[in-house]
VOLOKE-193159 format. One record per residue (C-alpha): chain; x, y, z negated. Coordinates in steps of 0.25 Angstrom, whole numbers. Last residue first. Layout:
N
+--------+-------+-------+-------+
| cadena |  east | north |    up |
+--------+-------+-------+-------+
|      A |     X |     Y |     Z |
...
+--------+-------+-------+-------+
This chain:
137
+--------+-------+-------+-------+
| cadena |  east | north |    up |
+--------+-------+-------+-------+
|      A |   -45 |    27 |     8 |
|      A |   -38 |    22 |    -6 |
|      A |   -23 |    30 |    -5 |
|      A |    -9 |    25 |    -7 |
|      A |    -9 |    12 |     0 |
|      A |   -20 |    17 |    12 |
|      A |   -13 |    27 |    15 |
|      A |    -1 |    18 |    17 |
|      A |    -9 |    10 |    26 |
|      A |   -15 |    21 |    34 |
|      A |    -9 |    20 |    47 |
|      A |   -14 |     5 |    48 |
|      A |    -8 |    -4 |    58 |
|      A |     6 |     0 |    57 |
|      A |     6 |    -3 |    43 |
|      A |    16 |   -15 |    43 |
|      A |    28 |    -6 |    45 |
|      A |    24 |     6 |    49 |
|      A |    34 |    17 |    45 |
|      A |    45 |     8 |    49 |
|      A |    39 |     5 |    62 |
|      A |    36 |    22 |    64 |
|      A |    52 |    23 |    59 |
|      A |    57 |    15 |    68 |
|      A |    49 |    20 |    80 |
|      A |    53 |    33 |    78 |
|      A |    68 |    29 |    76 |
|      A |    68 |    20 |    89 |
|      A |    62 |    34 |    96 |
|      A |    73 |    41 |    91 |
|      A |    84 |    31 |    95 |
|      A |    80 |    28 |   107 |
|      A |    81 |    14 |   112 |
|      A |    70 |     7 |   107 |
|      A |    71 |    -6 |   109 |
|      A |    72 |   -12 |    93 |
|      A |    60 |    -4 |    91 |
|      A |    49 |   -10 |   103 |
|      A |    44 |   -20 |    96 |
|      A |    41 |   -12 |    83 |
|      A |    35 |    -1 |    93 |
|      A |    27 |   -13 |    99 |
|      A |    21 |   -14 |    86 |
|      A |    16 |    -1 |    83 |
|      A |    12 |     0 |    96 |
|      A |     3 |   -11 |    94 |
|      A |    -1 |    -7 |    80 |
|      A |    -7 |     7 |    82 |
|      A |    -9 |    12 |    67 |
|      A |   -15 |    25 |    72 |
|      A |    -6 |    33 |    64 |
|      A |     8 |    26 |    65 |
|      A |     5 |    22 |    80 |
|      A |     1 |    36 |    83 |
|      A |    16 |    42 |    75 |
|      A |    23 |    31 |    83 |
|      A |    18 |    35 |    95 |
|      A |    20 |    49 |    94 |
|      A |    36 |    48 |    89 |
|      A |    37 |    38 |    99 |
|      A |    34 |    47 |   110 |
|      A |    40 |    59 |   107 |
|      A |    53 |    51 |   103 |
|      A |    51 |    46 |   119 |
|      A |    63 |    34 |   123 |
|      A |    54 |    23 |   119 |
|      A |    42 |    27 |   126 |
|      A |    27 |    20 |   123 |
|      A |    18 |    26 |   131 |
|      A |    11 |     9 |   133 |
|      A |    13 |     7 |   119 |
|      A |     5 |    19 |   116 |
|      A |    -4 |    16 |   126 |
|      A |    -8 |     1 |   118 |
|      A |    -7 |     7 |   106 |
|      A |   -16 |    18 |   110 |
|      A |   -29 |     9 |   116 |
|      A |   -24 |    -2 |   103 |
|      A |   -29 |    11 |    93 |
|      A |   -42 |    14 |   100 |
|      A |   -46 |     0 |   100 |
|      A |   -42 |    -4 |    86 |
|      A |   -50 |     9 |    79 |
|      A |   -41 |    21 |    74 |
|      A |   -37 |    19 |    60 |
|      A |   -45 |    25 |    50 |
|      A |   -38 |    36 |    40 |
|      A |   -46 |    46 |    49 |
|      A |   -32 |    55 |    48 |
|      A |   -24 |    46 |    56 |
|      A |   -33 |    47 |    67 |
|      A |   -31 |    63 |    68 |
|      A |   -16 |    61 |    69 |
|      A |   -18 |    50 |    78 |
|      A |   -29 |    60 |    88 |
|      A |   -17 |    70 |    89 |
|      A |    -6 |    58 |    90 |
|      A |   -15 |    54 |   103 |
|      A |   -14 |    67 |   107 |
|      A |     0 |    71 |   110 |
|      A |     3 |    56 |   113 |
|      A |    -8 |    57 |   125 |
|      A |     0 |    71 |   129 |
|      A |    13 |    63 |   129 |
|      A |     7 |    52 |   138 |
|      A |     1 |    63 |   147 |
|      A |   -14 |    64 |   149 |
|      A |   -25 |    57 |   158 |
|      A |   -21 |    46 |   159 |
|      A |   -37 |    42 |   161 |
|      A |   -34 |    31 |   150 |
|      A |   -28 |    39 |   142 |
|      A |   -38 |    49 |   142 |
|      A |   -47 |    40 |   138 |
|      A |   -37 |    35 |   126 |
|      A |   -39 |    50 |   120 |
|      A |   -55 |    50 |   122 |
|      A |   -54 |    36 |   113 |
|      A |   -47 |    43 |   104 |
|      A |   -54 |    55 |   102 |
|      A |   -66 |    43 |    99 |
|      A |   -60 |    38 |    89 |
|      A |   -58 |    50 |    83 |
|      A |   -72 |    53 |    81 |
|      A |   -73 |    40 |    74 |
|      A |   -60 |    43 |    64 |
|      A |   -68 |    53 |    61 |
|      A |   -58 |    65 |    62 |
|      A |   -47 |    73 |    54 |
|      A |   -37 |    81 |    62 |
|      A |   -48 |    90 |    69 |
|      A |   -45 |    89 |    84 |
|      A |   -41 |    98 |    92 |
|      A |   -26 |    92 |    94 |
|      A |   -35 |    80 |   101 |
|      A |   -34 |    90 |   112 |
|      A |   -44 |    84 |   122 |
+--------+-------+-------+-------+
């Protein structure tokens, strides 16, 4: 599936359910871990605009592989992650990217990090926080 395809505004129920085909085919490996990212931060992008966060199951499924991907010498990588967690409001990885900080060893991902922390802050939970200070939704 090209989730490129898609329209950029969705039903957050019809979402849902790209989702769920994404994390099958994660089960069955049966795509690379760059290609995963590739789509992943299509079907985010499109999340995003449902103003709704993703449901609880959904979101701990791609914490729990994203954390699992996870490479500290990758830019391309962090970069990618640390846009999905941003935008899905994934807190797990959120968190264990604040663990993790103080050992990063390269200097660009440590800066990508550090700025999706410092971006956050207590909001990691909920994308649309700020959205939701300026604007009645």
């Amino acid at each position: 599936m090209e989730y490129t395809d898609l329209p950029e505004r969705m039903e957050n129920k019809v979402l849902r359910l790209y989702f769920v085909q994404f994390l099958n085919y994660l089960n069955e490996g049966s795509m690379s871990i760059e290609r995963a990212l590739y789509h992943l931060k299509e079907l985010t992008c499109r999340q995003w605009y449902t103003f709704e966060l993703l449901d609880e199951q959904i979101r701990q499924s791609i914490d729990e592989w994203l954390i699992q991907i996870w490479d500290p010498h990758s830019v391309e990588k962090a970069e990618v992650i640390t846009f999905i967690v941003a935008n899905l409001g994934l807190t797990d990885t959120y968190a264990f990217l604040k663990q993790i900080y103080s050992s990063i060893s390269s200097e660009e991902v440590k800066i990508i990090v550090g700025d999706t922390i410092r971006e956050l802050k207590d909001s990691a939970a909920n994308p649309y926080m700020e959205l939701n200070q300026h604007f009645v939704m």
